[in-house]
C-alpha positions in Angstrom: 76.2 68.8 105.9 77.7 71.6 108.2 81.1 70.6 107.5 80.9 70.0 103.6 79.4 74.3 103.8 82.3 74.9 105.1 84.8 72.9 103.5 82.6 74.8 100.3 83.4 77.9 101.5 87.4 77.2 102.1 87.7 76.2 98.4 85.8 78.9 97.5 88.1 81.1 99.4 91.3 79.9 98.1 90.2 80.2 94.5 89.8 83.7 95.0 93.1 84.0 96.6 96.1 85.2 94.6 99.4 83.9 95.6 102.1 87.4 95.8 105.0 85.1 94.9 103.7 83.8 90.9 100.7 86.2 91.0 99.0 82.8 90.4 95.6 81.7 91.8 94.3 79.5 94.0 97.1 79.5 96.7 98.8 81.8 98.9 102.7 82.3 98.9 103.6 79.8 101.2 101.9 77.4 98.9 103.3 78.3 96.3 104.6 75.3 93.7 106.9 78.2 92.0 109.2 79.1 95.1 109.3 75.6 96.1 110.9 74.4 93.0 113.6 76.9 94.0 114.9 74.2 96.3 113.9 76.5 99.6 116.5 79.4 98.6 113.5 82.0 99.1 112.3 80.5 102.3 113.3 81.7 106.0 112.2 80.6 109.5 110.0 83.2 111.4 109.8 83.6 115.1 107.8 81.3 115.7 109.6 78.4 113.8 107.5 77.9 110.6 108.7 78.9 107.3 107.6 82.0 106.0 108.2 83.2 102.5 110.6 86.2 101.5 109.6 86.3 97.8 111.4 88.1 95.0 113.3 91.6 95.2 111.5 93.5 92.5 115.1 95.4 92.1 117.5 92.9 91.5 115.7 89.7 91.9 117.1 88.2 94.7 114.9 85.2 96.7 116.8 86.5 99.9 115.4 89.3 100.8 112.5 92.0 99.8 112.6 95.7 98.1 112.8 97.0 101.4 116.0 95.7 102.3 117.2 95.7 98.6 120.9 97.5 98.7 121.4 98.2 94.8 121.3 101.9 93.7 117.6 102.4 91.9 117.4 102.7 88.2 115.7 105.4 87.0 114.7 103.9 83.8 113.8 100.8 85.1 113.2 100.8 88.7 111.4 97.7 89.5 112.6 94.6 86.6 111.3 91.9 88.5 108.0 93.1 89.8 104.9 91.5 88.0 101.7 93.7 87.6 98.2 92.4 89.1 96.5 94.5 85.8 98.1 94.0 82.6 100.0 90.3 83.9 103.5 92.3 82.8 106.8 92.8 84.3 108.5 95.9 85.3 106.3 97.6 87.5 103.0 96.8 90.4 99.8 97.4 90.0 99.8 100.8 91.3 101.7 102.4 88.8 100.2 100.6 85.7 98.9 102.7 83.0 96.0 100.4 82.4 94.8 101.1 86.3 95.5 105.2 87.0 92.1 105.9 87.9 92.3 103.2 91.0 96.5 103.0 91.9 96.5 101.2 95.1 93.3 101.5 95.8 92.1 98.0 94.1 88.5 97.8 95.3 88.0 101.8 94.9 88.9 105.1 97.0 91.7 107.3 97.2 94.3 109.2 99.9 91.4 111.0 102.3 93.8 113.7 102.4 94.6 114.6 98.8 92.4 112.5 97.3 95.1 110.9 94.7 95.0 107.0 94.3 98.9 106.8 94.0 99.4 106.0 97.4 97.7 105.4 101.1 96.9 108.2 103.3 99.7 107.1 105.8 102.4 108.3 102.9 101.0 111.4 101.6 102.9 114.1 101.7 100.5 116.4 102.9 100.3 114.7 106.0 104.5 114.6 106.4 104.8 118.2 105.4 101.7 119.2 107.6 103.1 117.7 110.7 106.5 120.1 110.1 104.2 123.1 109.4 102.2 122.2 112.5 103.8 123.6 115.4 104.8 127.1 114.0 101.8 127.8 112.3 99.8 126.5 115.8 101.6 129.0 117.2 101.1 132.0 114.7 98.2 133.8 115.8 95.1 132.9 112.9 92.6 135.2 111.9 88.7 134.8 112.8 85.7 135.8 111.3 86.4 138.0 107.9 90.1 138.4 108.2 91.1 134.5 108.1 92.5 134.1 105.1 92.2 131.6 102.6 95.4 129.8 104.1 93.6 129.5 107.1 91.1 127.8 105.9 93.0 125.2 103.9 95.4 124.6 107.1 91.9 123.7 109.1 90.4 122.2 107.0 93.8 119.8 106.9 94.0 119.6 110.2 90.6 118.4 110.5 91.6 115.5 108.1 94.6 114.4 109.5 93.0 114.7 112.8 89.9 111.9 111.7 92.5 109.8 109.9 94.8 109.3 113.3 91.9 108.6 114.9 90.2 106.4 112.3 93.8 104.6 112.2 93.9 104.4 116.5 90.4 102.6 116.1 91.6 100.0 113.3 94.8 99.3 115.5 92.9 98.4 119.0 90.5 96.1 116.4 93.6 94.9 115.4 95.1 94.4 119.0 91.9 93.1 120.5 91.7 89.9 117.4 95.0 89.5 117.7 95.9 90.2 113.7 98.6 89.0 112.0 99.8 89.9 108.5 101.7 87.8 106.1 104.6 89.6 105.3 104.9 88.5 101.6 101.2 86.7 101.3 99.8 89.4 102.4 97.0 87.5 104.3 95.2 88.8 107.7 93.8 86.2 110.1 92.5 87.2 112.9 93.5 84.7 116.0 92.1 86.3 119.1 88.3 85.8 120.2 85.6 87.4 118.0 83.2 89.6 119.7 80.3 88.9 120.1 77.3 90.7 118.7 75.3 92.7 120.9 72.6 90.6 122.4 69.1 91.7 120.9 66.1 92.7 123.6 63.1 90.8 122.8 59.6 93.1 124.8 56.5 91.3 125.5 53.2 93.2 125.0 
């Protein structure tokens, strides 16, 4: 009974899941019936030996490599031909730049940057966060005004600070997670599996009276 729950659950699971190679679901990438019927031609080895996926290049539509190692000049009026859109099922552009999803960008499930509060792109990227980093050090060393002469400036640069400050640290807490299960992301899939030891919960005290 045990194992048809979870064999339930796995099914379940992979229904849900959306593959990032057709945008099909019901398998992941390296499933996927599409790239396989390219004869292997988008396939690689990883480290480890096992095939993992490369995908499309959303620039020029090469099964070789990704957009990140694509080498032909960007065009402006059509940037990304190849890429396929999780919203409206079109080509041409991803998800996060679809007109029929600006209020959620890439923030799928809700939520925006923490530092600007836009939804076109994670709080690692901002460019608050880049431009505050060069502003840091020569405004640290300026010498800030307290009580009523800080400025309005001022206020804005701690109130910054105080955000990029929690985000590194929220981001140091996710990576030690991270470390201590041993997570691993699919580069194209997108997957995470975690394949170190859970912990455990915290045991509960039972009193007698």
């Amino acid at each position: 009974a045990s194992e048809k729950r979870r064999l339930k659950r796995i099914d379940e699971k992979k229904a849900q899941t959306t593959c990032f190679a057709c945008r099909e679901k019901g398998h992941t990438a390296k499933e996927c019936p599409s790239t396989a019927k390219e004869g292997g031609a988008n396939r690689d080895r990883g480290k480890d030996g096992g095939e993992k996926v490369v995908g499309i290049c959303y620039r020029c539509g090469s099964m070789r490599h990704n957009l990140s190692r694509c080498k032909k000049p960007i065009d402006e009026f059509n940037p990304l031909p190849f890429a396929s859109c999780f919203v409206c099922q079109k080509k041409g552009h991803l998800a996060s730049s679809c007109p029929k999803n600006t209020d959620k960008g890439v923030y799928p499930n809700g939520g925006s940057c923490k530092l600007c509060g836009e939804t076109s792109h994670l709080a690692k990227d901002c460019n608050l966060r880049k431009q505050g980093m060069s502003l840091l050090t020569p405004f640290k060393s300026a010498i800030l005004g307290t009580g009523k002469e800080a400025g309005a400036d001022e206020d804005d640069f701690h109130t910054l600070n105080r955000k990029r400050s929690e985000l590194d640290r929220d981001e140091k807490r996710e990576e030690k997670k991270k470390h201590a299960l041993n997570v691993k992301i699919g580069v194209q899939s997108g997957i995470v599996k975690a394949f170190g030891k859970q912990p455990k919960p915290p045991a509960k005290k039972v009193v007698y009276f």
